[in-house]
C-alpha positions in Angstrom: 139.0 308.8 129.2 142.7 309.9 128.7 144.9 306.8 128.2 148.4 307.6 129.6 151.7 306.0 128.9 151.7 304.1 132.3 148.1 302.2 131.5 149.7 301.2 128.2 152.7 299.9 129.5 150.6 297.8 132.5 148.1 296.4 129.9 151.0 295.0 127.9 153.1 293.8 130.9 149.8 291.5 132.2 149.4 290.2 128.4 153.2 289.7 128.5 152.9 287.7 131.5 150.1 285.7 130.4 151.5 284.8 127.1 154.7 283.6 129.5 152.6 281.1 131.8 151.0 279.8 128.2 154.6 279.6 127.1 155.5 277.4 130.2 152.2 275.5 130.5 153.0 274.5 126.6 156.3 273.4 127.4 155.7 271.3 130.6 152.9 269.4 128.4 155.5 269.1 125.8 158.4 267.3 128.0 155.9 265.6 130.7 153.5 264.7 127.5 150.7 265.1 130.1 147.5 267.5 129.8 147.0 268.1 133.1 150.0 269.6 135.3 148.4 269.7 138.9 144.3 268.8 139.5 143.2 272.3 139.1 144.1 272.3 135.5 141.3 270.3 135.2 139.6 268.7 138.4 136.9 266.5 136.3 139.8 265.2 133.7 141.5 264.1 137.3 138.9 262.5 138.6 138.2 260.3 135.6 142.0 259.4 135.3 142.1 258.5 139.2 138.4 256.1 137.7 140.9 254.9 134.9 143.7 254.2 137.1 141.7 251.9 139.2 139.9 250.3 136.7 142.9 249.5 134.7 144.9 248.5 137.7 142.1 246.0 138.3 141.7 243.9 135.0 145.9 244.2 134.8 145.9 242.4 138.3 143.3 239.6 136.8 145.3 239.5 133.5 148.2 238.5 135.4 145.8 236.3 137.3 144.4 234.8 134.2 147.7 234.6 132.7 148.8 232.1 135.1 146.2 230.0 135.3 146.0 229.4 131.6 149.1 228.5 131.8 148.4 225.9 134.7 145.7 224.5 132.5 147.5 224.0 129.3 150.1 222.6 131.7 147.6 219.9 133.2 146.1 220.0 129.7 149.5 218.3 128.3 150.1 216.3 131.0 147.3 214.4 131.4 147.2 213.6 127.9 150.6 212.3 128.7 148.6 210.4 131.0 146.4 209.4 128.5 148.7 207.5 126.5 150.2 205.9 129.1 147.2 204.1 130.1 146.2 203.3 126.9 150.2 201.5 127.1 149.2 199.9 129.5 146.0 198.3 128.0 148.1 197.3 125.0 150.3 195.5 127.1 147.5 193.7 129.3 146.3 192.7 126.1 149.6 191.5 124.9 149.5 189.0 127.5 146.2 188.3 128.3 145.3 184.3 128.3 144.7 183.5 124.4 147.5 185.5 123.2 151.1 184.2 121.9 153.0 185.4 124.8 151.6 183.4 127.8 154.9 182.2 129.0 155.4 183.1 132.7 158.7 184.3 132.5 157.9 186.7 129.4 155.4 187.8 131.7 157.1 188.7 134.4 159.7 190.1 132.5 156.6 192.4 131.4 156.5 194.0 134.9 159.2 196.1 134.5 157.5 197.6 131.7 154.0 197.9 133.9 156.1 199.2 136.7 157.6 202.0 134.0 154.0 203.0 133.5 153.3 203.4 136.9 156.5 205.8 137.6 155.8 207.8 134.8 152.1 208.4 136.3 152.9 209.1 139.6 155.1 211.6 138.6 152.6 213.3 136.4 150.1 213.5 138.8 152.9 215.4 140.9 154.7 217.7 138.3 154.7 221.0 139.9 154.8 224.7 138.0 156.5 227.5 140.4 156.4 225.3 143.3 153.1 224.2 143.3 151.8 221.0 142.4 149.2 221.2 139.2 147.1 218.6 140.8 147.4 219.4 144.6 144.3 221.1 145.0 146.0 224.3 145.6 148.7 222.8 148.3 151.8 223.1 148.3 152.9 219.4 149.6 153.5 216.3 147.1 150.3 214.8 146.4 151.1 211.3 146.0 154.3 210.4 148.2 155.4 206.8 149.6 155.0 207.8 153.2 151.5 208.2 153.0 149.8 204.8 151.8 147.0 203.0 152.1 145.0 199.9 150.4 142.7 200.2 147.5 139.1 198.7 147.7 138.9 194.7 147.7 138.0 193.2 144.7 136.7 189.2 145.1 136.9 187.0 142.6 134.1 183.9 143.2 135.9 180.7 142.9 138.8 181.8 141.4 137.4 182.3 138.1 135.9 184.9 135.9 136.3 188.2 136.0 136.5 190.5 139.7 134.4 193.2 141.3 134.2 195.1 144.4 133.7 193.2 147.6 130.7 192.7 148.9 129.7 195.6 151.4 129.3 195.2 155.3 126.3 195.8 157.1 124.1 197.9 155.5 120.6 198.5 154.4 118.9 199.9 151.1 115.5 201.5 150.8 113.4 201.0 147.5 110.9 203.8 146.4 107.7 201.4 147.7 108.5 202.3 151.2 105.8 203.7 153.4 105.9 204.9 156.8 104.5 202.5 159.2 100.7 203.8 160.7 102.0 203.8 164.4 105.3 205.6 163.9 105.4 208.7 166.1 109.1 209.7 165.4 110.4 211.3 162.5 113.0 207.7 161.6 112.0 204.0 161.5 114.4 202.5 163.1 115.0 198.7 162.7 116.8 196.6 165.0 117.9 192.7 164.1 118.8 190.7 166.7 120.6 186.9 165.9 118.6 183.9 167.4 119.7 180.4 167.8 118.5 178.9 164.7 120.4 181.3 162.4 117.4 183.2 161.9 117.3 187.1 162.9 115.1 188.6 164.8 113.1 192.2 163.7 112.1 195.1 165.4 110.5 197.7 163.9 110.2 201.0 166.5 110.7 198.6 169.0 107.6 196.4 168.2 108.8 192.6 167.7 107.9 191.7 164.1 105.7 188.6 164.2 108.4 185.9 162.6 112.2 185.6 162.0 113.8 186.3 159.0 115.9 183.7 157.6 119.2 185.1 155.1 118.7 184.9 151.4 122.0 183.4 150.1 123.4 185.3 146.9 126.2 183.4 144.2 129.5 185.7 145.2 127.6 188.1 147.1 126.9 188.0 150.8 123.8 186.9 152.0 120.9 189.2 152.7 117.3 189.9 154.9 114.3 191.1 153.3 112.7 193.2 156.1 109.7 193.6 153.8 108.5 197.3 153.1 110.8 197.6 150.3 113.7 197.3 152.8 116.4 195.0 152.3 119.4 194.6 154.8 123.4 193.1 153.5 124.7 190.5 155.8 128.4 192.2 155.7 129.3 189.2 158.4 128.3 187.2 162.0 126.5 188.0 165.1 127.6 186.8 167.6 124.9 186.1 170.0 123.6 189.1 172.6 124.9 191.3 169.6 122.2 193.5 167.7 122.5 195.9 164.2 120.3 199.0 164.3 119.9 201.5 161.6 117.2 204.1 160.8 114.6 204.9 157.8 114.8 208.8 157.2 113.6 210.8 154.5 115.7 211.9 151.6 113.7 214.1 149.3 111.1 212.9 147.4 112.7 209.6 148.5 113.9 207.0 151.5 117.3 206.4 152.9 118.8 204.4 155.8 121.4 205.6 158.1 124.6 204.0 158.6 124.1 200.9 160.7 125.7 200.7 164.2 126.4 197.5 166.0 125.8 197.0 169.7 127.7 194.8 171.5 126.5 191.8 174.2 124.7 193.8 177.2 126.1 197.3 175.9 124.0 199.9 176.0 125.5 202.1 173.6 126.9 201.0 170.0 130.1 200.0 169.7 132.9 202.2 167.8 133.4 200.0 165.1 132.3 200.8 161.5 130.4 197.6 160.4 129.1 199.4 156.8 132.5 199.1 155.5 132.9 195.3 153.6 135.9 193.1 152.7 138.5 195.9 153.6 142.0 196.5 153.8 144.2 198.5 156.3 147.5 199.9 156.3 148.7 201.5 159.4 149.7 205.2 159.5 153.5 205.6 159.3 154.0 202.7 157.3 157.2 202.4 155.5 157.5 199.8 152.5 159.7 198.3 149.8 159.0 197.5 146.4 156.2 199.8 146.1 153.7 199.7 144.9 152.5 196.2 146.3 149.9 193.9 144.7 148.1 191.2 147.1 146.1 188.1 146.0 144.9 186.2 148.8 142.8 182.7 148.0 141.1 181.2 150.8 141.7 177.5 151.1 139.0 176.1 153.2 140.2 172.8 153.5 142.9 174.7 156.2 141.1 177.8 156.7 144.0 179.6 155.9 144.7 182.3 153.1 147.2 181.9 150.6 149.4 185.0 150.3 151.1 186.1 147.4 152.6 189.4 147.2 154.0 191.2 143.7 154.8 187.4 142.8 156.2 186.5 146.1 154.5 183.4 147.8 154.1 183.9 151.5 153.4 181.8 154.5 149.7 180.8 154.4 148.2 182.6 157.1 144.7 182.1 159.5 142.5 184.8 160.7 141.9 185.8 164.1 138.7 185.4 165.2 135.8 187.7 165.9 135.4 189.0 169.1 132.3 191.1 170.4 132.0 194.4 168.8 135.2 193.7 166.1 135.0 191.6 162.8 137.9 189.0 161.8 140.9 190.2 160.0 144.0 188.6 158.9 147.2 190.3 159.9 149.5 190.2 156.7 152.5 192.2 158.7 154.2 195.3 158.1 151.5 197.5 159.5 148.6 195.8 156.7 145.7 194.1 157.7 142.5 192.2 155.9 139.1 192.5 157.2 136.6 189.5 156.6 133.2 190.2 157.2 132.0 187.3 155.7 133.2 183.9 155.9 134.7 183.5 152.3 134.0 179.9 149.9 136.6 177.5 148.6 138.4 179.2 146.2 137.7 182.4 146.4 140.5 185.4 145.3 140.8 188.4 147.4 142.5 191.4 145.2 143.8 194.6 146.4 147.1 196.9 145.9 149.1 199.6 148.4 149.7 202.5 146.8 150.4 206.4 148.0 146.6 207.6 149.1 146.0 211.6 147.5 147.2 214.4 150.4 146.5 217.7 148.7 143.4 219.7 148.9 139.6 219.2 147.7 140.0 221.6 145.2 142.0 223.8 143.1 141.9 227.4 144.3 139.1 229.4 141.7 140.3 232.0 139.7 138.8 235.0 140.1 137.3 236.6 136.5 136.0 239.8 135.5 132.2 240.7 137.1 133.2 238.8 140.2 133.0 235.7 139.0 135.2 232.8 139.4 136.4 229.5 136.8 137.3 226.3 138.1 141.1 225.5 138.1 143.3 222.1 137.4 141.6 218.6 138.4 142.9 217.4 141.7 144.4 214.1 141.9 141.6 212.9 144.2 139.6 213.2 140.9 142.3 212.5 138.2 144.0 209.9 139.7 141.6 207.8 142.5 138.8 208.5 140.2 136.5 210.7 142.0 134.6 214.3 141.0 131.7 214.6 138.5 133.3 212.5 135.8 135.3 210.2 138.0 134.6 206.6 137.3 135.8 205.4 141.0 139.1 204.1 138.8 142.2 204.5 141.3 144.9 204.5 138.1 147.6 203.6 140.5 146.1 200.5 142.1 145.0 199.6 138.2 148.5 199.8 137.1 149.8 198.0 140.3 147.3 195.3 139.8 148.4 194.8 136.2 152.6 194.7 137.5 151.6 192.5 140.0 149.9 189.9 137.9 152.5 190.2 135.4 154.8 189.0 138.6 152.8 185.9 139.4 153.3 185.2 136.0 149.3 184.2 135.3 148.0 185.2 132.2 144.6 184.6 133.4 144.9 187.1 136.5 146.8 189.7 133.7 143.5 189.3 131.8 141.0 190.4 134.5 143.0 193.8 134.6 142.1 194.5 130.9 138.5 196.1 131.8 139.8 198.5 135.2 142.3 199.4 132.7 140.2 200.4 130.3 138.0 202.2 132.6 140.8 204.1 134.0 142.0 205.0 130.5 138.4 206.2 129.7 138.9 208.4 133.0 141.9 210.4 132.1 140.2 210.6 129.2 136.9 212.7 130.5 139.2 214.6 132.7 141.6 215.8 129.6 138.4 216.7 128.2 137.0 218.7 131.1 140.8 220.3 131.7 140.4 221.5 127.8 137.0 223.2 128.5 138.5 224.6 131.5 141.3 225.7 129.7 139.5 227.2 126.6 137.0 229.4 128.6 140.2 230.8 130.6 141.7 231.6 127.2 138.6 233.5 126.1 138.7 235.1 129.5 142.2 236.1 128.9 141.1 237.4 125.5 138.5 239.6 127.1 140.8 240.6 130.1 143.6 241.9 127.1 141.2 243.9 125.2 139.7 245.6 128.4 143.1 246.1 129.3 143.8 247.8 125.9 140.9 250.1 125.7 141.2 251.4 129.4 145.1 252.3 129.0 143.2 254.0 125.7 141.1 255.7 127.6 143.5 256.9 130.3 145.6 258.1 128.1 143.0 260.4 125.8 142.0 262.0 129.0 145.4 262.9 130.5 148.2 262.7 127.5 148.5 265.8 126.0 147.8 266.0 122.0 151.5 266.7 120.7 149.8 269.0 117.5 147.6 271.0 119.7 150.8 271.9 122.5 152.8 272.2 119.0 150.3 274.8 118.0 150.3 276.4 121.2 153.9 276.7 121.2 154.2 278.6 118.2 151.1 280.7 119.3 152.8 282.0 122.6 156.6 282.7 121.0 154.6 284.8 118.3 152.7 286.4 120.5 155.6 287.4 123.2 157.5 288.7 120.6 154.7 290.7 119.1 154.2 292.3 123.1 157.8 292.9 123.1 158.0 295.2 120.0 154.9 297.0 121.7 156.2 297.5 125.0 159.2 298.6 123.3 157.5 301.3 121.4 155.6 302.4 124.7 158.7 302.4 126.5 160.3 304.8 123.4 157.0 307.4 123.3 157.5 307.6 127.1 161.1 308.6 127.1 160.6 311.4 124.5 157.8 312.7 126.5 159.9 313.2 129.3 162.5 314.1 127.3 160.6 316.7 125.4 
């Protein structure tokens, strides 16, 4: 086949042209410092850098994620180690002036109180310290967990006869169920339900599924406890107060498991057909009425019955008040004592000579149940900060029912009155509340470490995607380099050709 001049010159002018679109290709990838130019340069190389892009753009989102919620933790970590030591302060000074001790002089005792009430400031602002506007323990809300317009009265502590040391109240009405319960041989339902009627002998009637039990049950008195019945078939019942006659308590046996439980006991009234409203499982109790707005916060309240009188004698933070009565039960409501501005003390068992009645107003926990969870790599979510439900009323897994706030107010408040004695039944709440801030540092610093090793992991994810991403769609500076140099040589070797076929074509037509 006869190759003319014009094939030549063609052949070279495609080459030339390809060697050009190398030439340009190289030099994009050189400025750009990307492989690929457009998805056809290499469709599978863009998909797996759209994969990368996600991927990346994920863990980068949960870094940041991560990032902040360490930093929350390490945050709550400090702080309630702050906590911590304040509590422990407080100890030290309960012991400074406990009864025993050097310093038992009233008025060096209530000089004390302005340290106790220090104590108490610093706490309550801990347990609202915010980071970016949010508090650390608000269980992910944004409002002030512990503020003075929302209050209300920590749980009544008795002390029998004004001496020794206090605990809790008695309870109201209520039943327990021990593990020899059996289910009676004629019960058709799927509850036992017991109903105790008073009679006139102070002896209580007892129905079982509506069957009269064969004799009354007389109340089995208890030393600082209220009285109780034994119903027999490993059920007991707490006397939390006084029928009145007509009035009956009912309250049902269900199952619980492997295990027995009563429901919570209702109360109906004389002739009533349906219980009453009132909740008679709560004991000794104290109120204070929504809205309530208060001075001197936080307040402590010792109240001694005198029964000589039957009055109460009232001293709030130090501050005797006038000795005040109870009203008197009516039918379907127990007897309280109104102690004014909005508080109020229920009795639900007529008290001895003698006996102390403890409790303290502090702000009551408004945030959430719960911090918000983090979310973590695999789907999987960690726990945030402690709320102050847990950290500061004592509640949660590790909780030890401690509310710090009422401890510390109990402790300014008998440092008020000025009674070593009262300062030295603090000691063990204080304790116990210091050995609560303790568990929950301790659980915040778990927290906190397996959020730092998720971090860790998050970071070195983060590193080898970005890694990745860039292997598949940066362009290798040597190889474009190399490319480069190829295309320059090899457009000027194409010229000088196309130059010589150019030159033997004019002489031919020339010639």
């Amino acid at each position: 086949m006869r190759v003319t001049s014009n094939m030549m010159y063609s052949a070279g002018m495609t080459a030339l042209q390809a060697q050009q679109q190398e030439l340009l290709q190289a030099q994009l990838q050189s400025t750009s410092g990307l492989r690929m130019q457009r998805p056809s340069d290499d469709p599978s190389g863009t998909f797996r850098d759209l994969l990368f892009s996600a991927d990346l753009s994920g863990v980068t989102s949960l870094k940041r994620t991560t990032d902040l919620a360490a930093q929350r933790l390490q945050n709550g970590d400090k702080s309630i180690g702050v906590m911590h030591d304040s509590m422990m302060a407080a100890y030290e000074l309960a012991m400074q002036f406990s009864p025993g001790t050097a310093a038992n002089d009233p008025e060096l005792l209530k000089g004390a109180a302005i340290s106790a009430l220090g104590i108490y400031q610093n706490i309550l602002t801990i347990a609202n310290q915010e980071m970016d506007g949010v508090p650390l323990f608000g269980g992910s809300r944004t409002v002030t967990p512990f503020d003075d317009g929302n209050l209300a009265a920590t749980a009544v502590r008795v002390q029998g006869k004004g001496t020794g040391s206090d605990h809790t109240a008695p309870e109201g009405f209520v039943a327990s169920v021990s593990d020899s319960f059996t289910v009676p041989t004629d019960q058709t339902g799927a509850a036992t339900t017991y109903t105790i009627s008073p009679t006139t002998t102070g002896s209580y009637d007892v129905y079982v599924n509506g069957v009269r039990q064969a004799l009354p049950v007389s109340p089995i008195s208890r030393s600082g406890m209220s009285d109780y019945l034994d119903l027999g078939n490993g059920v007991t019942f707490n006397m939390g107060g006084t029928l009145l006659n007509g009035e009956n308590l009912s309250f049902s046996v269900v199952r619980d498991g492997a295990h027995y439980k009563a429901t919570p006991t209702l109360l109906a009234a004389d002739g009533a057909t349906t219980p009453s409203t009132v909740d008679v499982t709560t004991g000794f109790s104290a109120q204070v009425a929504a809205g309530t707005k208060m001075n001197d916060l936080p307040l402590s309240i010792k109240m001694s019955y005198l029964a000589s009188t039957g009055e109460y004698a009232i001293n709030i933070n130090g501050i005797d008040q006038s000795p005040a009565k109870a009203k008197a039960a009516v039918a379907g409501q127990p007897a309280y004592v109104d102690l004014g501005n909005g508080v109020t003390f229920t009795i639900v068992n007529p008290p001895k000579e003698g006996d102390v009645f403890f409790f303290e107003v502090v702000p009551t926990y408004q945030g959430g149940k719960q911090d918000r969870p983090i979310q973590v790599t695999g789907g999987r979510t960690l726990p945030g900060n402690v709320s102050g439900a847990e950290l500061i009323e004592g509640g949660g897994s590790v909780g030890r029912g401690i509310n710090v706030l009422g401890a510390l107010a109990a402790l300014r408040g008998a440092l008020l009155r000025g009674d070593a004695n009262d300062v030295g039944i603090q000691l063990a709440r204080l304790d116990a509340g210091r050995g609560q801030t303790s568990d929950y540092q301790s659980l915040t610093g778990v927290r906190s470490t397996q959020m730092d090793a998720t971090n860790s992991i998050l970071a070195t994810d983060e590193v080898s995607l970005q890694s990745l991403k860039t292997g598949n769609s940066e362009a290798d500076a040597f190889e474009v380099l190399s490319r480069l140099q190829k295309a320059s040589q090899s457009l000027q070797m194409l010229t000088g050709v196309e130059r010589q076929v150019l030159n033997i074509s004019l002489l031919d037509f020339i010639s």
